[in-house]
C-alpha positions in Angstrom: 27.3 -99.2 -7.3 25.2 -100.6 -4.5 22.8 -99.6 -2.6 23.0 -99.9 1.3 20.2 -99.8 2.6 21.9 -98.9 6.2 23.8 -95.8 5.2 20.0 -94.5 3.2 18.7 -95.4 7.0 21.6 -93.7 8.7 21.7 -90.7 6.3 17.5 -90.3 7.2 18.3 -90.4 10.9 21.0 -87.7 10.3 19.1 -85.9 8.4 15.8 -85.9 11.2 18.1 -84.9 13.9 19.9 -81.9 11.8 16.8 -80.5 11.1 14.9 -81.1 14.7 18.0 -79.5 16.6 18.3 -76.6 13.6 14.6 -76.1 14.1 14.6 -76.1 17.7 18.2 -73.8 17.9 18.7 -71.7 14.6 15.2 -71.7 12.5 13.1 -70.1 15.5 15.3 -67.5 16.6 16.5 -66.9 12.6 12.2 -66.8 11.9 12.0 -64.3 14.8 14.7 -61.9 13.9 13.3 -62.1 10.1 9.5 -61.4 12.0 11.5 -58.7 13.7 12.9 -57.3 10.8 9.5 -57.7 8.8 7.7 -55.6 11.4 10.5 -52.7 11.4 9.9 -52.7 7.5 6.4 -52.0 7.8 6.9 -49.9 10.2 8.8 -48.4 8.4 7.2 -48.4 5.6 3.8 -47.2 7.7 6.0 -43.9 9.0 6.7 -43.1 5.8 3.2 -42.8 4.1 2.0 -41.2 7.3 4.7 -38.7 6.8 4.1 -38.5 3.1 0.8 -37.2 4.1 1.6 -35.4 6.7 3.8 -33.4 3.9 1.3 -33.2 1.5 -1.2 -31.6 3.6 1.4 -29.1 5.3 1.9 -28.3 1.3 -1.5 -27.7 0.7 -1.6 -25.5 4.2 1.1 -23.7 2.9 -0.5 -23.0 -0.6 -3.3 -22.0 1.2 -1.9 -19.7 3.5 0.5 -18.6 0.5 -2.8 -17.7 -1.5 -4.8 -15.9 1.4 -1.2 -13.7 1.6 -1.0 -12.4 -2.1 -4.7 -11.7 -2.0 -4.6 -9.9 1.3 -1.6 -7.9 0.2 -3.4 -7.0 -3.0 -6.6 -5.7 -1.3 -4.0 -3.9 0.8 -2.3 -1.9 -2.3 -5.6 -1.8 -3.6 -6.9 0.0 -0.6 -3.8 2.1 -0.3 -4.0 3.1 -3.8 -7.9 4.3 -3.5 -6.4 6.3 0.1 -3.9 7.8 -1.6 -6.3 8.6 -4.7 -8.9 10.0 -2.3 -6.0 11.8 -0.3 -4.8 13.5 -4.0 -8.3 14.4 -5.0 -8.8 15.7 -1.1 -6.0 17.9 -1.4 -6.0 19.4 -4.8 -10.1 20.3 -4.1 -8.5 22.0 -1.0 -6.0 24.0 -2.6 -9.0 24.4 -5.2 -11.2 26.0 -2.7 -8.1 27.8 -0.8 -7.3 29.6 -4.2 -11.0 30.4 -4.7 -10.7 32.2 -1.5 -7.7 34.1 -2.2 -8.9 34.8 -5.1 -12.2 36.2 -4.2 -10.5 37.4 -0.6 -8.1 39.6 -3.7 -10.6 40.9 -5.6 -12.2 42.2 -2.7 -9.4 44.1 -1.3 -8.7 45.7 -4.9 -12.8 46.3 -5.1 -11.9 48.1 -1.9 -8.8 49.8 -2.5 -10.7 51.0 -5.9 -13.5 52.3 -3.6 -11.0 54.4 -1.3 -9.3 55.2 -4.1 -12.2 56.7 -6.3 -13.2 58.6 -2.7 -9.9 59.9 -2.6 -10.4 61.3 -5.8 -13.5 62.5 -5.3 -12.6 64.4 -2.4 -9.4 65.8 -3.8 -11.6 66.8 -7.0 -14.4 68.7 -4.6 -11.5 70.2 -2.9 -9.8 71.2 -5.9 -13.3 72.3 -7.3 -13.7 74.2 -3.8 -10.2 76.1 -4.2 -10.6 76.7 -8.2 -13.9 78.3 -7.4 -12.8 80.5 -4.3 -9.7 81.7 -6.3 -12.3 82.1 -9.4 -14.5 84.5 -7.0 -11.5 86.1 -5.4 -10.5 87.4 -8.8 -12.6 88.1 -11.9 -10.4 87.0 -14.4 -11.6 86.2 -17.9 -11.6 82.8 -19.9 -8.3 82.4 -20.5 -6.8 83.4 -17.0 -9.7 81.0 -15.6 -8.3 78.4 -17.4 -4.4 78.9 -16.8 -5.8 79.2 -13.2 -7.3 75.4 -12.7 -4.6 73.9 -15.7 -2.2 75.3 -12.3 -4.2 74.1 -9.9 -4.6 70.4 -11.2 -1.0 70.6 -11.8 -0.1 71.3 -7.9 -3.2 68.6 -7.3 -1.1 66.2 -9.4 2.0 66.8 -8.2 
């Protein structure tokens, strides 16, 4: 095999020209849409770590407001559990003191009634005591009569 030393010069010249007229017609608009391309990657790739933050700090917003929730709701039952404790105690020293009324405002009445009562008797025994005596000095009757006589009356009295 020989070398021609035309065809090496020929192939060169070919060679220079395909790459000049690929440069100039598909390497710059091929290296622009591969720029293009680059910059929409990193883009890209920029919106997505922005947005990864974006998501970790509406996380950690959320956990926040998440936390402030339970412990606001647990100082609310806490506070509606003393209320309700205070309510209880409230009412039952109410119905405490209402029975110690009634109770007092019961004994008074029966100390009362007792009262009329034993003046009742007292003037129903003075009566009695008035009417055994007149009978007594209407008739002279001896010991035994006397005492049939007011054992009568204090029957009638009682009856």
């Amino acid at each position: 095999m020989q070398l021609h030393w035309e065809s090496t010069v020929f192939a060169i010249l070919a060679f220079a020209l395909l790459y000049w007229l690929l440069n100039k017609y598909a390497f710059g608009p091929l290296f622009n849409v591969m720029e293009k391309r680059r910059q929409r990657v990193m883009e890209e790739l920029e919106k997505a770590e922005a947005d990864r933050n974006e998501a970790k700090r509406l996380l950690a917003e959320q956990t926040e407001a998440l936390q402030t929730a339970r412990r606001e709701a647990y100082e609310l039952i806490e506070k509606a559990r003393q209320t309700s404790s205070k309510q209880a105690d409230e009412i039952i020293n109410q119905a405490k003191a209402e029975a110690a009324r009634l109770k007092e405002d019961a004994v008074r009445e029966i100390e009362g009634e007792k009262r009329k009562a034993l003046a009742d008797l007292r003037t129903q025994v003075g009566e009695l005591s008035v009417m055994i005596a007149s009978k007594i000095i209407e008739k002279e009757v001896d010991a035994d009569k006397q005492e049939s006589l007011i054992r009568e009356h204090l029957e009638r009295a009682g009856g």
